[in-house]
N, C-alpha and C positions, 0 to 999 in steps of 0.2 A: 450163438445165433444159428451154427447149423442144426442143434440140433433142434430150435424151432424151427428152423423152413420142414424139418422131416416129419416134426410133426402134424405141420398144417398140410401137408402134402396128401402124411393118412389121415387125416379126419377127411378131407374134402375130396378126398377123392371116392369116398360113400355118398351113393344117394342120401342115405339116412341125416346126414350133418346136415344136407342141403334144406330136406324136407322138416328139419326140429325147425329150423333157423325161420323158416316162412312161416312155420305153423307159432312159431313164440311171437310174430312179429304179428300174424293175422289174430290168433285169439287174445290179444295183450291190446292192439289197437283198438278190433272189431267188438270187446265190451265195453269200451267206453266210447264208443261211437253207437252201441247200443243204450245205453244208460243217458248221455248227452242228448237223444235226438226224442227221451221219453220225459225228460226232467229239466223241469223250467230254471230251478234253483241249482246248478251242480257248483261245487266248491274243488279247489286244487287235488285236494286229499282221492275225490273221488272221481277225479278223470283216471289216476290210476287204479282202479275198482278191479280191472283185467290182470293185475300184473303177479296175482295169482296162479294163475291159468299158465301165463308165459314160464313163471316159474317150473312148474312141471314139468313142461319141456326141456325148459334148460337141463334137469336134474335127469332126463332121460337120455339126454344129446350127451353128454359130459360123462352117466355111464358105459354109455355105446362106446365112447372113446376108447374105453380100456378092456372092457367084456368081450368088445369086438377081438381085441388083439389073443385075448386068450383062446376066445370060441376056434378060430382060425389058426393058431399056433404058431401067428407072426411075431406073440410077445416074446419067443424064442429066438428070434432074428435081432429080434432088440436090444437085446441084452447080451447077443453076442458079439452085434457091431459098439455095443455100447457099455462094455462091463461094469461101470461105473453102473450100479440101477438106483441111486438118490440121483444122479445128471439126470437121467433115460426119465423116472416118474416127476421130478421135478418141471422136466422141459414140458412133458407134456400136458402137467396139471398149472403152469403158465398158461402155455398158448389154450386149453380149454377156457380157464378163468376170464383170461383178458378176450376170447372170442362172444362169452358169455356179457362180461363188459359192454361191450359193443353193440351187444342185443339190446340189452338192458336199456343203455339210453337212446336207443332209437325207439324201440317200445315205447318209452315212458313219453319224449319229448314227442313220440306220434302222435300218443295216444291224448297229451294235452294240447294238442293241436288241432285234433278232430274235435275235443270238445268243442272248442274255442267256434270251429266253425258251425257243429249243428248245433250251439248252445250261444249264441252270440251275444245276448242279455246278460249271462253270469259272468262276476266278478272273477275270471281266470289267471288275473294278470298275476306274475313270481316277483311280489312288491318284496319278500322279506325271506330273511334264511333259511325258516321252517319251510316254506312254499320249496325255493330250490333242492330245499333238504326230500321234501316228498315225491319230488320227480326225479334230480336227478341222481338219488340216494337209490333210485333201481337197478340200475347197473352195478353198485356196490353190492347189493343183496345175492342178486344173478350167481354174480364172479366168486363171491366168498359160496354162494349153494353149490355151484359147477366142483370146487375144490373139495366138497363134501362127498358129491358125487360118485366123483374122479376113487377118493377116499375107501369107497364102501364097495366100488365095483375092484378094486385091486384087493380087497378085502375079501371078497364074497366070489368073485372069478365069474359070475356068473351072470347074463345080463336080467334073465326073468327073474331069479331072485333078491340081485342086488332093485333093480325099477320096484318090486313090490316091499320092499323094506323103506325106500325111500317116500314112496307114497302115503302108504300106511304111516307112517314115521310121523309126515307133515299137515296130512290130512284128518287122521283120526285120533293117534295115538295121543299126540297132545293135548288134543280135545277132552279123551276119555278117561285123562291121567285125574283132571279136575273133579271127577264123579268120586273118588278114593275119599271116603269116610276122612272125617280129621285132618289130613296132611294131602289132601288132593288139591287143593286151592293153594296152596305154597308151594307144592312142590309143580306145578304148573305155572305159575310167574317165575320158575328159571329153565323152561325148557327151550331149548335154539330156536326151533321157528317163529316162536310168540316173540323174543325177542329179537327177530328182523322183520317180525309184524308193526312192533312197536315203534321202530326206528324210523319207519314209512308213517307209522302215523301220525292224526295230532297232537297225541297226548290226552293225559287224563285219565287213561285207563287202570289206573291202579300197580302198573308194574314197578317192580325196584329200584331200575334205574332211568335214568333217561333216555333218550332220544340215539347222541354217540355212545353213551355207555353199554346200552341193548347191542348196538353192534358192535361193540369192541368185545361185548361177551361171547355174542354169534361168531365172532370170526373167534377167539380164542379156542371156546367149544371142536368147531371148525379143526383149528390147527392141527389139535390135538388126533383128535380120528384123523386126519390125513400122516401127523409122525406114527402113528401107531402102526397104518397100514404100510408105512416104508420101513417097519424093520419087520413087518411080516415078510415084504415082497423080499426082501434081504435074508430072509433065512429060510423062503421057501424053495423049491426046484419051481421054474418055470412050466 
């Protein structure tokens, strides 16, 4: 436990964590308060429409976490109050993830709440699993990206370079893998973000697995880059 109080201490004690946190919670609400207040018919699926956008942030806020420590050379403090460094990356790819968490269903539960009020006609109500599953299945998507994050910036040390890998990564590259002659369209129903697109959705999209299967592959995916990056940080110099 202490070594999460130390953690939340350094993230929050940067403007920067303060300023991701508002901006995942304003562009994650404020597109479905866009979308609800233009669309007579909105459905569960797509009050979360924003939750996109919040992703990004998270994945930026979550790098900062660790890029910060290097840019400034406090990750050298850390590892010598804390020699253990799977304790020291652990604690603090926890307390990111489950801060991520926290965004995540306030986002989402915001965001199906604003519908609900400029959208007062559509059917919003969370009658069945899938519904609970599309809202409050944000938080899980968040927490398991932030650990990606966490992952690629202890990876990369770098925060411009690790934010534009992760972008490109979620935004384009998966997209552009599906253009690949012959084996583009397969090898794009197993790429991670498709499958925590899928897990939010409602289905029917054609992908391999289901709903928890998609994220059990996303966090798996997941895991994996974040052990990889802790025997980096285990055998690099600080």
């Amino acid at each position: 436990m202490t070594l999460l109080a130390v953690e939340r201490i350094k993230l929050f004690s940067t403007r920067s964590a303060w300023w991701c946190s508002a901006l995942v919670l304003a562009l994650t609400i404020g597109f479905a308060g866009l979308f609800a207040s233009q669309l007579d018919q909105m459905t569960v699926s797509m009050t979360q429409v924003g939750h996109q956008f919040g992703l990004m942030v998270v994945l930026v806020l979550a790098t900062l976490s660790i890029t910060t420590e290097y840019r400034f050379g406090t990750i050298r403090s850390t590892f010598l109050a804390v020699p253990n460094r799977t304790a020291a990356l652990a604690a603090k790819t926890v307390l990111v993830a489950l801060v991520a968490l926290v965004l995540g269903e306030i986002a989402a539960f915001g965001s199906w709440g604003v519908s609900n009020l400029l959208s007062p006609n559509a059917d919003l109500a969370l009658t069945t699993a899938d519904d609970w599953r599309m809202v409050a299945g944000v938080g899980l998507v968040f927490a398991i990206g932030a650990v990606l994050a966490v992952a690629v910036g202890a990876l990369l040390r770098q925060t411009a370079g690790a934010v534009t890998l992760l972008l490109i990564w979620s935004l384009l590259l998966e997209n552009l893998v599906g253009m690949i002659p012959t084996i583009g369209e397969d090898v794009q129903k197993w790429m991670p973000f498709n499958h925590a697109s899928n897990f939010l959705a409602s289905g029917g999209d054609g992908m391999p697995l289901g709903p928890w299967g998609s994220l059990g592959y996303f966090a798996g995916v997941v895991l994996a880059i974040w052990v990889v990056s802790l025997v980096v940080v285990q055998r690099r110099d600080a």
